[in-house]
C-alpha positions as CSV (number, residue, x, y, z in Angstrom):
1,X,118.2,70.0,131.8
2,X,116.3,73.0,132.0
3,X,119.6,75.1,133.2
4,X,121.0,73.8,129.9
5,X,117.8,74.8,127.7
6,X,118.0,78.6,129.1
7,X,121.8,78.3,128.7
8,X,121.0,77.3,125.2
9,X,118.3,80.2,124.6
10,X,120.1,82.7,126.0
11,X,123.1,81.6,123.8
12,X,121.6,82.1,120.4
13,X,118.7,84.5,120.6
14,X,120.9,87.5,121.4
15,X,123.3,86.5,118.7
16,X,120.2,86.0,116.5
17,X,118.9,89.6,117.3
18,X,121.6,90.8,116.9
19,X,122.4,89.8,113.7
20,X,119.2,90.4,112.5
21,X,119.1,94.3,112.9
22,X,122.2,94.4,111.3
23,X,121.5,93.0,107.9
24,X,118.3,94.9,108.1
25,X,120.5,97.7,108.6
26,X,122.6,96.9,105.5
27,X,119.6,96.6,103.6
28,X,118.0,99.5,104.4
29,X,121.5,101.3,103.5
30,X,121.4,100.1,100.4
31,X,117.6,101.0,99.9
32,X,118.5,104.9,101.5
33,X,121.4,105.0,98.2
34,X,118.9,103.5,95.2
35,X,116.5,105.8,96.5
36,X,118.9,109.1,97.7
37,X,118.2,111.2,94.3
38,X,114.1,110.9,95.1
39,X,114.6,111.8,98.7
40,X,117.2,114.5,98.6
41,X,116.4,118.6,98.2
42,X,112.7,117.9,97.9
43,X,111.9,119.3,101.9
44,X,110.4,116.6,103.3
45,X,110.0,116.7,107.0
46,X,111.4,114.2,109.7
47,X,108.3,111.9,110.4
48,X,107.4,111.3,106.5
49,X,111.3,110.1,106.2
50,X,111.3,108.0,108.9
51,X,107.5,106.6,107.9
52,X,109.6,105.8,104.7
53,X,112.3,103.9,106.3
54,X,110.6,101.9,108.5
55,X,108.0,100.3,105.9
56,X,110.8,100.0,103.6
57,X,112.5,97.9,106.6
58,X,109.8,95.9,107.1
59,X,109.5,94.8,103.7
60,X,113.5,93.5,103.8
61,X,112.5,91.1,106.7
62,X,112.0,88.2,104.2
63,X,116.2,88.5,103.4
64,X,117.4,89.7,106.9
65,X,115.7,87.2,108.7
66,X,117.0,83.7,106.7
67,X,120.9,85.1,106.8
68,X,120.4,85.9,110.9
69,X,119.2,82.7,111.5
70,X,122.1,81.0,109.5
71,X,124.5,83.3,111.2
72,X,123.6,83.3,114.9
73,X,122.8,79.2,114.5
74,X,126.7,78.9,113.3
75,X,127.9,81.6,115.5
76,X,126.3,80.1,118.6
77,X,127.4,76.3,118.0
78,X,130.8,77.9,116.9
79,X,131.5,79.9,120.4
80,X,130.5,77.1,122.2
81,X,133.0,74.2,120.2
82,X,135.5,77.0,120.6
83,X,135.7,77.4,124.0
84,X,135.3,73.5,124.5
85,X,131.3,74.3,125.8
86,X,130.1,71.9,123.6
87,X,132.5,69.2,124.1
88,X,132.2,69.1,128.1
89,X,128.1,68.9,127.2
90,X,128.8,66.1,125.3
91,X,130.8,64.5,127.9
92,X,128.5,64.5,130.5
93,X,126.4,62.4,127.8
94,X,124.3,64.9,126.0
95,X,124.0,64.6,122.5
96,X,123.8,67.3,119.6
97,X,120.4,66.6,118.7
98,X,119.3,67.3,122.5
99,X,121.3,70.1,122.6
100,X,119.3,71.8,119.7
101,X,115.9,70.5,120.7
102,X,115.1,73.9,122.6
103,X,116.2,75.7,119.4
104,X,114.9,73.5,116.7
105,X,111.5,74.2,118.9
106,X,112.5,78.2,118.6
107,X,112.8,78.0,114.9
108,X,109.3,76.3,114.5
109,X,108.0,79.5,116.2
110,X,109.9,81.2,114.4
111,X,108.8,80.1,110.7
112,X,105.2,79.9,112.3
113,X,105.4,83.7,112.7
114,X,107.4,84.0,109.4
115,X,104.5,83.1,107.7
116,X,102.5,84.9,109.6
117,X,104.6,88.2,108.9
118,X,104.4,87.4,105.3
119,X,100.8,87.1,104.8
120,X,99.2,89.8,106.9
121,X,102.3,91.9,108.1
122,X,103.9,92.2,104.8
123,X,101.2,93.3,102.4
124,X,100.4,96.0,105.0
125,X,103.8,97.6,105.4
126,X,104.0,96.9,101.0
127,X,100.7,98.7,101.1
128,X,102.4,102.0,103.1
129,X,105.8,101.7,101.6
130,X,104.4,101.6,98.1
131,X,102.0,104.5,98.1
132,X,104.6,107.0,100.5
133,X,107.2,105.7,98.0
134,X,105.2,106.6,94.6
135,X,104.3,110.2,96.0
136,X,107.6,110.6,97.5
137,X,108.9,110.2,94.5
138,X,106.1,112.2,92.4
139,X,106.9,115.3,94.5
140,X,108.6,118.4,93.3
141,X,112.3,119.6,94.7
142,X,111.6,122.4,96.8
143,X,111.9,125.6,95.6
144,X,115.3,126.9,95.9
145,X,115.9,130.3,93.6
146,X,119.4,130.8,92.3
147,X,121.0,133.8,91.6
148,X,120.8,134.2,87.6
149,X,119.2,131.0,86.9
150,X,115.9,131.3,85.3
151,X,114.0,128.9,87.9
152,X,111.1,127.1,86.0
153,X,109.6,125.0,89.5
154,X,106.3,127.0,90.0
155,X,103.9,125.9,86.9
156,X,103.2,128.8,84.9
157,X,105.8,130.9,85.8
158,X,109.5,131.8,84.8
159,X,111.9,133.3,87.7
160,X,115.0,135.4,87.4
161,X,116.9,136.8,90.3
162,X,119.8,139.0,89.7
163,X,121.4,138.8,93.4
164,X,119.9,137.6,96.7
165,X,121.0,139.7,99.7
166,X,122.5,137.5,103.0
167,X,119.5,137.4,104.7
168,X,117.9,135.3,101.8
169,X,114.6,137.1,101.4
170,X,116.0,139.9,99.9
171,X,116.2,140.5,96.2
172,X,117.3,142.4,93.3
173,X,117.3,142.7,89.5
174,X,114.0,141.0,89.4
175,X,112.2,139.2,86.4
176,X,108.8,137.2,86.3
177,X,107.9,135.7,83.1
178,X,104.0,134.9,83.4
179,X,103.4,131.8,81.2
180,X,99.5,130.9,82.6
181,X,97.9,132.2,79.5
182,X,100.2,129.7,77.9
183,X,100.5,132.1,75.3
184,X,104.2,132.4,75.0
185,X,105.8,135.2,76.6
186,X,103.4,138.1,76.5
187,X,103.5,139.1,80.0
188,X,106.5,140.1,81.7
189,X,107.2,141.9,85.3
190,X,110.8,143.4,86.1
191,X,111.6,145.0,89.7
192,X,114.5,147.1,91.1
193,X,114.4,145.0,94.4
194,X,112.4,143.0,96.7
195,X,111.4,140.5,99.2
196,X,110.4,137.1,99.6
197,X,107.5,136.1,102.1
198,X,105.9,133.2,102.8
199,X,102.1,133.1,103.3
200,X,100.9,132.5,107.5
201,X,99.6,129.1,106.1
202,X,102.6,128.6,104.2
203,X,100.7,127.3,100.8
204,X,101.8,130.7,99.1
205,X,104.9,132.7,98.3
206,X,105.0,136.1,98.1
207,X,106.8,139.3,96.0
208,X,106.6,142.2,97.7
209,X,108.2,143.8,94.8
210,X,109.2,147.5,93.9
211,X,110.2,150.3,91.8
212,X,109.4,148.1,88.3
213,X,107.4,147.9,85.7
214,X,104.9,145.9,84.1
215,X,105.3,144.7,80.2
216,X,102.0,143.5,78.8
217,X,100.8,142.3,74.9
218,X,97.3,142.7,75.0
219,X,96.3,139.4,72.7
220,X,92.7,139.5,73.8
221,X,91.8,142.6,71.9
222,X,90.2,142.9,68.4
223,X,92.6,142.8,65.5
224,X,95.6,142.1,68.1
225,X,97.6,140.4,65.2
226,X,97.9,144.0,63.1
227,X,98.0,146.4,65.6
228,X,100.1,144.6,67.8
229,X,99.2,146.6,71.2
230,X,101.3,146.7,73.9
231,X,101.0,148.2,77.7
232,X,104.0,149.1,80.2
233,X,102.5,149.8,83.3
234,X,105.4,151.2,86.1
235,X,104.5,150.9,89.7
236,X,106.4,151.3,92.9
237,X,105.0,148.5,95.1
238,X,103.5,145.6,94.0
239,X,102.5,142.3,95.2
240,X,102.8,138.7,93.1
241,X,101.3,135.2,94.5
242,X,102.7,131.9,93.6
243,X,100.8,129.0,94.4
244,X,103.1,126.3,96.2
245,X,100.5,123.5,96.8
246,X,103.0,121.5,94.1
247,X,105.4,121.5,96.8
248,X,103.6,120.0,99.4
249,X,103.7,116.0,99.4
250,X,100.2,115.2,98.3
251,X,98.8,111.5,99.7
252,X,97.4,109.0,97.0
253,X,94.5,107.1,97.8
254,X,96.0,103.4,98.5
255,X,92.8,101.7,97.6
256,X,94.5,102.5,93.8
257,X,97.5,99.8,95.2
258,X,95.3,97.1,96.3
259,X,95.2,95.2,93.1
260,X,98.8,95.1,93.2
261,X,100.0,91.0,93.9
262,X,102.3,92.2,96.2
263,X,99.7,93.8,98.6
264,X,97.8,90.4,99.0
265,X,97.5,87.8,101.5
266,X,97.2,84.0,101.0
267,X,93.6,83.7,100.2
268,X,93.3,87.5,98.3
269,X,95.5,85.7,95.7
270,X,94.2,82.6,95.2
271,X,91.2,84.9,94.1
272,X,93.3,86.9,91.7
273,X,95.1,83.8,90.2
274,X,91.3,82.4,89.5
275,X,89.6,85.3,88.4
276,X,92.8,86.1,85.9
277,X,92.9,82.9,84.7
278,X,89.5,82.8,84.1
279,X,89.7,86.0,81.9
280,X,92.7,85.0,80.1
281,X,90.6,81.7,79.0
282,X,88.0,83.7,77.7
283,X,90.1,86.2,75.8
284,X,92.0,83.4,74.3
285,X,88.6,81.7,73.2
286,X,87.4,85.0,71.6
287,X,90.7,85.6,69.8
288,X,90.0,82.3,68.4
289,X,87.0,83.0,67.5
290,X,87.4,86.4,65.8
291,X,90.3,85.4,63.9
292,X,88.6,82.2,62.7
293,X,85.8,84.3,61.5
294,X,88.1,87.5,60.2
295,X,89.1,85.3,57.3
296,X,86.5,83.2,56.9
297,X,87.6,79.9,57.8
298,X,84.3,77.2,58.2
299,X,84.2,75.0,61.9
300,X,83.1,72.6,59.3
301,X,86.2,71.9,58.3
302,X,88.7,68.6,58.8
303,X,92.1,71.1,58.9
304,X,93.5,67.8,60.1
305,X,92.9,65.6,56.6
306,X,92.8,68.4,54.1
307,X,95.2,70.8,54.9
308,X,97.6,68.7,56.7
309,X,100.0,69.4,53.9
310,X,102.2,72.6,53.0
311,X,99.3,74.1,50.3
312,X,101.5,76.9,49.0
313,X,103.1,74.1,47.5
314,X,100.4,73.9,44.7
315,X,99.9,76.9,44.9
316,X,100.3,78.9,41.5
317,X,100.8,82.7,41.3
318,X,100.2,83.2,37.8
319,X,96.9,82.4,38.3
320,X,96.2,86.2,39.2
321,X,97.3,86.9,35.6
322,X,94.1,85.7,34.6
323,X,92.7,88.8,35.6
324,X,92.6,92.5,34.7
325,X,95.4,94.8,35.8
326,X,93.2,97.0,37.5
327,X,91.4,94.2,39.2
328,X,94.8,92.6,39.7
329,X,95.6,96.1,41.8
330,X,92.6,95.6,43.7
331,X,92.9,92.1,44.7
332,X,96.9,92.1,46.0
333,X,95.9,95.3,47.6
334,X,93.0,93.3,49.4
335,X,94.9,90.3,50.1
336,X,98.0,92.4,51.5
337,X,95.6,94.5,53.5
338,X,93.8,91.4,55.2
339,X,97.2,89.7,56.0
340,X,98.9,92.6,57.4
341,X,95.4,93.5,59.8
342,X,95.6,89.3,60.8
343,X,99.6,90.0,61.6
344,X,98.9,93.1,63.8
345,X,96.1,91.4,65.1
346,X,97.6,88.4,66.3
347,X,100.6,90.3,67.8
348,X,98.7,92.5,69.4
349,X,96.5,89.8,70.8
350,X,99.7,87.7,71.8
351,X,101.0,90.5,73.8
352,X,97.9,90.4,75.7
353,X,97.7,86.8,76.6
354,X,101.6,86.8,77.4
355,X,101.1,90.0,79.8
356,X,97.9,88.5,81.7
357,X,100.1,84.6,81.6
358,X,102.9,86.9,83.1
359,X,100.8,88.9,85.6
360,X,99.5,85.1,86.8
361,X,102.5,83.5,87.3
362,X,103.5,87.3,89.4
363,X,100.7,85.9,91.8
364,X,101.8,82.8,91.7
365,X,105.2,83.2,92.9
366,X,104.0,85.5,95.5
367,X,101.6,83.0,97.2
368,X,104.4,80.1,97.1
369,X,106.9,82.7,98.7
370,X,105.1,83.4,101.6
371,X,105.3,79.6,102.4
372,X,108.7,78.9,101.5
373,X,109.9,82.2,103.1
374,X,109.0,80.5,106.8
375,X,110.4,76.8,105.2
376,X,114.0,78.6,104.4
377,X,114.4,79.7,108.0
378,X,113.7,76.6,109.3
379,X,116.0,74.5,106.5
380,X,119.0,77.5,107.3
381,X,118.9,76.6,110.9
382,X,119.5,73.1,109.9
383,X,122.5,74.3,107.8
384,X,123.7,77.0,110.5
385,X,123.7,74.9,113.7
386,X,125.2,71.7,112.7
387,X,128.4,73.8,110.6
388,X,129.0,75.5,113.7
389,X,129.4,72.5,115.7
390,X,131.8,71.4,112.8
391,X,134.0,74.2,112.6
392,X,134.2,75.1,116.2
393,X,135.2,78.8,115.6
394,X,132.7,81.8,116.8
395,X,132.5,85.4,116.7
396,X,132.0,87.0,113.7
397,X,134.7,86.3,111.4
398,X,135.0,82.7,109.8
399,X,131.4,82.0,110.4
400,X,130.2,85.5,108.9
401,X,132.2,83.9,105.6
402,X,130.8,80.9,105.6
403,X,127.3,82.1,106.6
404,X,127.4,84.8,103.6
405,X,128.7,82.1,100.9
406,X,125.5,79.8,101.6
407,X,123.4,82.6,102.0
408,X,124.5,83.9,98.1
409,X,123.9,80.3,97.0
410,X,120.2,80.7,98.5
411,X,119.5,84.1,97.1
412,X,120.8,82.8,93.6
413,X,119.1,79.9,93.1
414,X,116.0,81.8,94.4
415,X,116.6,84.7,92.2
416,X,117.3,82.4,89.1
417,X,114.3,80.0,89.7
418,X,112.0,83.3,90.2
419,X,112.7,84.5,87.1
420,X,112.1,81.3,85.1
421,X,108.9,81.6,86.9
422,X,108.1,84.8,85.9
423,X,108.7,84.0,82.2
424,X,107.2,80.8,81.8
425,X,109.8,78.5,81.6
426,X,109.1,76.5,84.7
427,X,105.8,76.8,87.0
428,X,106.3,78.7,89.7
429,X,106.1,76.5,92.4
430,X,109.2,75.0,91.2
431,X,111.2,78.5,90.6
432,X,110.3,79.2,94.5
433,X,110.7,75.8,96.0
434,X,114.0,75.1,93.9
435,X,116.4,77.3,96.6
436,X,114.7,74.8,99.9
437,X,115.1,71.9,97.7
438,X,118.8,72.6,97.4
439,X,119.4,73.5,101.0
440,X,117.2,70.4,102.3
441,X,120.0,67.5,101.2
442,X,122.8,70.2,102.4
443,X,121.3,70.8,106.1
444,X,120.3,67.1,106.6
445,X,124.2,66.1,105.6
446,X,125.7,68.6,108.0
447,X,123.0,67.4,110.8
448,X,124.6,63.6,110.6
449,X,128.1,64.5,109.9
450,X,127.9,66.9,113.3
451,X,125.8,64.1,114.9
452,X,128.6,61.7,114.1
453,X,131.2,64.2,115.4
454,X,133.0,63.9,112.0
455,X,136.1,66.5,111.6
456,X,134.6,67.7,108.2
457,X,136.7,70.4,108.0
458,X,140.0,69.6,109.4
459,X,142.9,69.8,107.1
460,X,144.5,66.9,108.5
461,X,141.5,64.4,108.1
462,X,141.3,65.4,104.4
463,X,144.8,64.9,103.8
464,X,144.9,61.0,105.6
465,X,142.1,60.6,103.5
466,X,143.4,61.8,99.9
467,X,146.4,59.3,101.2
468,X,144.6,56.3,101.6
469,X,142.6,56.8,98.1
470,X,146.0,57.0,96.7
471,X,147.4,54.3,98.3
472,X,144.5,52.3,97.1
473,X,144.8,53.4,93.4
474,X,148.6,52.1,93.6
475,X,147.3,48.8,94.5
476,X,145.1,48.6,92.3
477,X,147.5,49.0,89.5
């Protein structure tokens, strides 16, 4: 038996690695092409890409690991039905459920360290991916001077080359527009020619420029605005700095991401969900109490007895007639004032309760994913091993179908019960758990019909059986 168990192991787990580096690979494609406009022309050296790339990968490990699972499960139980493995096994008096013991202990492990990967692993590689990713993104394209483009990406400054010689340092027709008094265009420098350098620490670029000329309006001198004054200085060498510390890829402190529900372990967010919930009760109470008091209403009140019915009823408008027309002015003005200041008060207040209920239920989804995440690989083993038994075909064609089909159905009900969660409409451990509640009937069906040897999917046992119901409906009439 133990031959069979390593035959068994062997079996799926190269299928299952397999399969699992390529939908990571799909998914980090697909991360490389919503990202490839933030990533593109802006310089960035090898290490920081690949840095970028690998904590993005980690952080598609929740997807790619459910569909390999469910892939190299039905892959491996399909190879082996098609090449009449499974059926000799189960002549020599092995059943299906010893045959996946070794692997149904493989995917406890398995969703042990799933959960494991999504509360400390996770939040780490979130953590990295999150902070690279925002300055990534905050950088500046490097700087890349066209021939007569007016190039704007050094702060303060406006660049006009007419023509850049071969050799790409060289250059002619020259204009520098200084804008770091932020005074408009006051100071301008033209060149015949000259050459680009970069400084030995490479923070600084630098015009050797020559034969120009230097146009100046002197705004900081006395009566400037009637006089007008104006220097031209002409020089035949001159040297201009430009400060390129904008171009460099500037690290943001990542204790600024911590807060952020998605960079949180198991017990970090039960803190968060308390300490939130505990504001949003106060801020509701003092809402309630501020508004009470903003138009005067008394606790003393019974609101329930007296003003259980509509007032504005009995309400009579002429009775402002009764006073002055100037005091008339005064009192709509007053009541219109103190009801539009209640309005924008209670909208402004409800946006604040609905963003910190929102910012909750964010936390809350998170902590029930990083339990269901390890349950779905489990409950897609389930669904993966006995189908493959069923179908009897391997490789990566028909099961790759049906492996992607019940993999959409997972991600959609997931996706769909997340965002209920998110707004409110169901509690979040519903929204999470409804995808594992789906799959759980599914997977325990497939495990007796395999069990039981039935030909689910043969066309031949589906049309006998559509016969007989037939057959029976003719009697019955």
């Amino acid at each position: 038996m133990k031959k069979l168990d390593t035959f068994i192991l062997k079996s799926y787990l190269g299928p299952l690695v397999m399969t699992f580096f390529i939908a990571l690979f799909i998914l980090l494609m697909q991360f490389v092409w919503k990202y490839i406009d933030d990533l593109v022309g802006k310089g960035l050296e090898w290490y920081i890409i690949v840095k970028l790339l690998f904590y993005a990968s980690s952080t598609f490990v929740p997807l790619a690991l459910p569909l390999a699972i469910l892939l190299s499960s039905l892959m491996m139980f399909g190879n082996l039905g098609e090449h009449y493995e499974l059926v000799t096994i189960k002549a020599a008096g092995i059943s299906l459920s010893r045959i996946m013991r070794p692997l149904i202990v493989v995917s406890i492990l398995i969703s042990g360290l799933a959960f494991y990967f999504s509360n400390v692993v996770l939040p780490f590689a979130n953590l990295k991916f999150l902070s690279l990713l925002y300055d990534v993104r905050e950088k500046k394209l490097a700087f890349n001077l066209k021939e007569g483009v007016f190039y704007t990406g050094i702060e303060g400054f406006v660049i006009r080359v007419g023509k850049k010689e071969q050799d790409g340092n060289t250059i002619r027709d020259v204009m520098v527009y200084d804008h770091t008094k932020h005074q408009g265009n006051v100071s301008l420098t033209t060149a015949e020619w000259g050459r680009m350098e970069l400084s030995p620490d490479k923070k600084f670029l630098v015009f050797r420029l020559f034969n120009g000329t230097n146009y100046e309006e002197r705004i900081d001198l006395r009566n400037n605005e009637l006089t007008r004054p104006f220097q031209r200085t002409e020089f035949s060498e001159q040297y201009q700095m430009f400060d390129l510390s904008a171009f460099q890829l500037t690290r943001t402190d990542e204790n600024l991401f911590k807060k952020n529900y998605e960079i949180q372990n198991v017990t970090q967010l039960t803190r968060s969900i308390d300490s939130i919930s505990i504001q949003l009760s106060a801020d509701r109470k003092a809402y309630e109490t501020g508004f009470m008091n903003s138009l005067q209403f008394s606790g003393n009140l019974d609101t329930v007895k007296r003003y259980k019915a509509d007032t504005l009823k009995k309400f009579n408008p002429s009775v402002i007639y009764n006073f002055k027309a100037d005091t008339r002015a005064k009192i709509l003005e007053t009541a219109l004032a103190s009801a539009k200041s209640a309005k924008e008060n209670l909208a402004t207040n409800r946006e604040n309760i609905y963003n910190k209920s929102k910012l909750i239920y964010k936390h809350q989804i998170v902590y029930h994913k990083k339990f269901s995440f390890s349950i779905a690989c489990f409950l897609l083993f389930f669904i993966g091993a006995p189908l493959g038994a069923i179908i009897r075909k391997g490789g990566l064609g028909m099961p790759a179908v049906i492996s992607t089909l019940f993999f959409i159905l997972f991600w959609v009900i997931s996706f769909v019960g997340e965002k209920y969660a998110v707004e409110g409409v169901v509690p979040a451990w519903q929204g999470i758990w409804y995808s594992s509640a789906v799959l759980m009937p599914i997977g325990i069906f497939l495990t007796i019909k395999a069990t039981n040897d039935a030909t689910l999917f043969d066309l031949d046992a589906w049309t006998g059986f559509f016969k007989k119901l037939f057959r029976v409906r003719e009697r019955t009439v």
